[in-house]
N, C-alpha and C positions, 0 to 999 in steps of 0.2 A: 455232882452236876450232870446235867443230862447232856449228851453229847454223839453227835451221827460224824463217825469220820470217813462216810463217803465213800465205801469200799476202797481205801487206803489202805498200802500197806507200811505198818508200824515193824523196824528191827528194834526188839530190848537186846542192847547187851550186858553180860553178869545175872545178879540176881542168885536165887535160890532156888535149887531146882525144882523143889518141892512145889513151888508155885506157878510156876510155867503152865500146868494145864488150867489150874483157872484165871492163869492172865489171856490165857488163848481164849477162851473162853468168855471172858468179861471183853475182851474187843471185839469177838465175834458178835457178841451182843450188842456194841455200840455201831455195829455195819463195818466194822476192818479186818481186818486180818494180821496177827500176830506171827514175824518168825525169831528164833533168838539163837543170837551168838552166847557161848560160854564164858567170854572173854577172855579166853586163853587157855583153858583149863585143860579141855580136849581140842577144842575147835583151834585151829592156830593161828596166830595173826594175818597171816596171808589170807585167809578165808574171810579173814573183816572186811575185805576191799569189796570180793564181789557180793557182801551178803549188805555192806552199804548203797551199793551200784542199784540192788533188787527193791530197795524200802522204799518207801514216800517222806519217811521220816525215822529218826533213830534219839530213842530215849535209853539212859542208862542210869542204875542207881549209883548215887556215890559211896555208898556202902559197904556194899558187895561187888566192887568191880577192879579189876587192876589199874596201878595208875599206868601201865604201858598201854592197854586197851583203851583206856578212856583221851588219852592224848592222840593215838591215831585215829581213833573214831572223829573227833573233832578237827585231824587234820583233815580227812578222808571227807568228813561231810562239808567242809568248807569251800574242798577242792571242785565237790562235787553238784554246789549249791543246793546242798539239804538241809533242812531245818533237822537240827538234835535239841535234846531237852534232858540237862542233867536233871535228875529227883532226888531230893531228899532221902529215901529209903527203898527196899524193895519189897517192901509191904503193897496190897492190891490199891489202898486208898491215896498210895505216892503217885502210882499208877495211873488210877484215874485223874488224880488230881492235873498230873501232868499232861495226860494227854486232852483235856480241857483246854491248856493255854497255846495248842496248836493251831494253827490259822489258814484253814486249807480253804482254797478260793470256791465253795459253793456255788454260787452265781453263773462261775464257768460250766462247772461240773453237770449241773441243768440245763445250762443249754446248749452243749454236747450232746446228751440227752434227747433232749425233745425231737420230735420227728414233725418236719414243716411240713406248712399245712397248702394243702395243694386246693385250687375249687375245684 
């Protein structure tokens, strides 16, 4: 699906790292920007606070993720009033898929935007 996520920025956490530069990549292409947490692997949970603090939004696969990481993430973005989106896999088409069903307020975002018009 085709999808503009408004220069937003998306946290994945988990996943495989293999894929990480063409997820960066396939959101760079949809107008966002991608950063990721490892979900515990090197990165350490501590770091999930402020690296939720920095996102607009936080998807994680249920796959490839821990279930410690995926439980604070959801504490963390609840706390935080962020929208996360568990996926199905951490394959690129979960990915997209998921970040399809994100609902960022456009409408605002333009007209933030726009530069009034003076006579």
């Amino acid at each position: 699906p085709k999808c503009n996520l408004l220069g937003k920025c998306i946290l994945y956490i988990g996943g495989r790292e293999s894929n990480i530069c063409r997820m960066c990549n396939l959101v760079n292409k949809m107008n966002g920007r991608l950063i990721h947490h490892d979900g515990g692997k090197e990165d350490s949970l501590i770091k999930l606070k402020g690296a939720i603090s920095s996102a607009d939004a936080v998807i994680f696969p249920v796959d490839c993720v821990s279930h410690s990481s995926a439980l604070e993430a959801k504490k963390l973005c609840k706390k935080m009033v962020k929208p996360f989106m568990p996926i199905r896999s951490s394959s690129l088409s979960s990915l997209v898929n998921g970040l399809a069903e994100f609902k960022f307020d456009d409408d605002k975002y333009s007209v933030a935007n726009e530069k009034p018009n003076k006579p």
